[in-house]
C-alpha positions in Angstrom: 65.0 89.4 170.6 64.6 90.3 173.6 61.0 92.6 172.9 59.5 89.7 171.2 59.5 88.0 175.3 57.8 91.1 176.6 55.7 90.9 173.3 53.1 88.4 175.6 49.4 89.4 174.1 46.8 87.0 172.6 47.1 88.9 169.0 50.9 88.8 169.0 52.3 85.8 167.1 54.4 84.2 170.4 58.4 83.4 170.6 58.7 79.8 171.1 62.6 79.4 171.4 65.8 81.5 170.4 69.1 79.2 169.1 72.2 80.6 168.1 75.3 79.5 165.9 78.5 80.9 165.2 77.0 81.9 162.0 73.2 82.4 162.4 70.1 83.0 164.6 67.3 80.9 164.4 64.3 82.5 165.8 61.2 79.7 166.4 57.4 81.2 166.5 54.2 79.7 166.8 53.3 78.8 163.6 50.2 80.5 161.5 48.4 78.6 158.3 48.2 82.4 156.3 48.8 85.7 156.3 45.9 87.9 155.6 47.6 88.1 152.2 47.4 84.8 151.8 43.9 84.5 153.1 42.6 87.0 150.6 44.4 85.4 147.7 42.9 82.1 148.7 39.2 82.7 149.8 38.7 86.6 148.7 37.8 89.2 150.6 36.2 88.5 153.7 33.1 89.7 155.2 32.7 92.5 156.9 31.9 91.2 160.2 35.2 89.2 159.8 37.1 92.1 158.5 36.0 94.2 161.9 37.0 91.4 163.8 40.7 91.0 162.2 40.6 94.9 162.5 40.4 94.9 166.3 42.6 92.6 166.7 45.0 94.0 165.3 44.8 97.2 166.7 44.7 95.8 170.2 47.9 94.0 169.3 49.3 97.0 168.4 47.9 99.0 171.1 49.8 96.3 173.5 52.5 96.9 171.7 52.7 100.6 172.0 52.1 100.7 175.6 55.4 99.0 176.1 57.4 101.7 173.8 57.0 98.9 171.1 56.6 100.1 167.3 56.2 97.3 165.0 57.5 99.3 161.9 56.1 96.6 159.3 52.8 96.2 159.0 51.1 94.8 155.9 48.9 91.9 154.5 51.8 89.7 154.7 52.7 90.0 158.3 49.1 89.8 160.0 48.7 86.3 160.4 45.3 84.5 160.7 44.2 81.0 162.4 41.1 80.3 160.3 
């Protein structure tokens, strides 16, 4: 847990709080409505203004990400999360 509080970046979903049992970890982030998944199976596609836009973003993210010897290892739909 400890890359996600060097993971500080404006495109990176943010660590909120860290708890741990005996048994478990709970790991609290900021919450997101959809994942582009989700988006896409909700409102379709999205335009292509909209899909440049998610596009840079991500790669900045990742690029941030990278730059701190950080390689993200999952990347899909389901695990680039969108505001609106």
């Amino acid at each position: 847990f400890k890359i996600l509080t060097i993971a500080n970046h404006k495109n990176l979903c943010q660590l909120l709080a860290v708890y741990e049992t005996e048994n478990s970890t709970y790991v609290i982030l900021e919450l997101y409505p959809l994942s582009l998944y989700g988006y896409i199976q909700k409102c379709g596609f999205p335009t292509l203004d909209m899909a440049k836009t998610i596009l840079i973003n991500l790669l900045e993210g990742v690029a941030y990400l990278h730059e701190r010897g950080i390689m993200h290892r999952d990347l899909k739909l389901e695990n680039i999360m969108v505001k609106k």
